[in-house]
C-alpha positions, 0 to 999 in steps of 0.5 A: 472507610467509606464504600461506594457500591454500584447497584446497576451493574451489566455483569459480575464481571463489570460488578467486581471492576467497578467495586473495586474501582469505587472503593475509597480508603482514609487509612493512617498508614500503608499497612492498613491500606493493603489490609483494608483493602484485600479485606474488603475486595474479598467481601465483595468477591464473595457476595457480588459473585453475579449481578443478581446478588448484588441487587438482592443484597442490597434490597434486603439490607435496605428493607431491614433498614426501613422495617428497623426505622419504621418501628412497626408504624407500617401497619398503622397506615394500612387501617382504615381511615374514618372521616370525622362527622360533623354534629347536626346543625339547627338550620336555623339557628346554625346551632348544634341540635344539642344546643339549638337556640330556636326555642329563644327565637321569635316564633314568627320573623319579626316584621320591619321595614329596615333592611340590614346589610351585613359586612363580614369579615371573613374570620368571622365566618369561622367563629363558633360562638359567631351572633350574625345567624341569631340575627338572621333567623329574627328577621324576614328573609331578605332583611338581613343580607350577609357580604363576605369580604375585605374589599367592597367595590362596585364591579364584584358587588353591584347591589351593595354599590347601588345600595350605598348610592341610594339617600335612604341608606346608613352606616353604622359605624363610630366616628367624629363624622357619625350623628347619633341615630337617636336624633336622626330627623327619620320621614316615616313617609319615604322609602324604607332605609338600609343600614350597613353595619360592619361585623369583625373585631374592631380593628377588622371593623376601622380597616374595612371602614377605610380602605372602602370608598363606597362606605364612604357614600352612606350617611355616618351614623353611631348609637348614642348609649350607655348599656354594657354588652350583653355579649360577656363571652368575648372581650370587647375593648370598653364597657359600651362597645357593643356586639353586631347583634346588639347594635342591629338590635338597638338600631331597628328598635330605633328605625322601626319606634318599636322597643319590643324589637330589641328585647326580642332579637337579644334574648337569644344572646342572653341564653347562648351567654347563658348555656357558655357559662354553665358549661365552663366558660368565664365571664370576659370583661372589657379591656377598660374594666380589667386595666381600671381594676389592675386585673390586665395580665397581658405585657402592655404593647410597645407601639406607641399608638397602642399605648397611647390608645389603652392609657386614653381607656383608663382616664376615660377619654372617648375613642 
């Protein structure tokens, strides 16, 4: 049996017609049609005598129901709600003040004629463990300019546009295009260069490296070296891939004929790799040494490129 009540009703009158007309039975027989429903019309003349009856009966009926569903959480949401406080930050490491990494930093920002511009992904903005302010606070301000974004293009960013036009300006990025920067013919005698380096995963890196024509304008260029990454707190696909801080470091070295630069900006790297360890963190090797030495646990990608690109890892083919 299912009963259908009207809550708005004009009178008791109009309340008990209207109770009566809506009451709808499934009854196996005629018997227990007649029973089902004097029963019912007499529960209804009882306790829908007047319109305010049947209101109240039906808020009680629905307010028990909702104190039995609630299952006391109601008081709960009456508490006070704290907002959580952030740890304090190192303005200049962007560190918390617990683990601030201003004491590895150079005391005075280190003086280069080189200008970084740094094209970030904006999930890296997000990184905890994230190198790019370590960098930052080893230069002048000015010197290391940070971009967020995907798309570069000259009307939302016009200095980077100007930048990539201008002959003193470099990209650092890897490619069968790129000349080692090593052998880059540099004139100390023209005006300051601009490099350009892209900071993201790898795949974020070859994205925004080619759906961005004014990357396109700079002079390529790639490091020619065989130092492993100093940054062992994240996985890295091969054993010479190197972190942003790292290759601004090598870089600068370079440009600047100055090979104390990159002792000085890696040495805030090391102790940020150092603190992670001691505090539970695993060395992350590169996916070359882990697929090398058979200690790769991931399913291996069914993509056809994917694949083909980790078997190129282990017989060591360059990428």
């Amino acid at each position: 049996m299912v009963i259908y009540r009207h809550l708005a009703a004009k009178s008791s009158i109009a309340s008990k017609e209207r109770l009566r007309s809506t009451f709808l039975f499934f009854p196996s027989s005629d018997m227990e049609t007649e029973s089902l429903g004097v029963s019912a019309l007499s529960l209804a003349d009882e306790c829908c005598s007047t319109e305010e009856d049947l209101v109240k009966l039906t808020t009680t009926s629905e307010e028990v129901e909702k104190e039995k569903n609630s299952g006391g959480f109601e008081d709960l949401l009456e508490l006070p709600v704290e907002s959580p406080e952030r740890r304090p930050t190192c303005l200049r490491c962007s560190r918390p003040q617990k683990v601030c990494l201003c004491p590895f930093l150079p005391v005075h920002p280190l003086e280069v004629s080189t200008c970084l511009y740094i094209v970030q992904h904006p999930a890296e903005e997000s990184r905890v463990l994230r190198t790019v302010p370590l960098l930052a606070a080893c230069l002048p301000p000015g010197k290391c300019k940070v971009l967020i974004g995907r798309r570069f293009n000259e009307e939302r960013y016009p200095e980077l546009a100007s930048v990539c036009q201008t002959p003193g300006t470099l990209i650092l990025y890897p490619g069968s295009d790129a000349e080692n920067l090593e052998e880059l013919d540099l004139n100390s005698s023209s005006a300051a260069y601009n490099i350009i380096i892209i900071d993201g995963t790898w795949s974020q890196a070859k994205d925004m490296f080619y759906r961005n024509s004014l990357f396109r304008l700079p002079k390529q260029v790639q490091l020619k070296t065989t130092l492993s990454s100093q940054y062992v707190i994240r996985t890295q696909p091969t054993n010479t891939c190197l972190s942003t801080l790292e290759c601004a470091a090598i870089a600068l070295s370079i440009m600047e004929k100055n090979d104390s630069i990159q002792e000085v900006i890696l040495r805030p790297l090391k102790a940020l790799c150092s603190f992670q360890l001691e505090h539970g963190a695993q060395v992350h090797h590169s996916k070359e040494h882990l697929l090398k030495n058979g200690l790769y646990d991931k399913p291996m990608p069914k993509n056809k490129r994917k694949l083909k690109r980790m078997e190129r890892l282990v017989s060591n083919e360059k990428i």
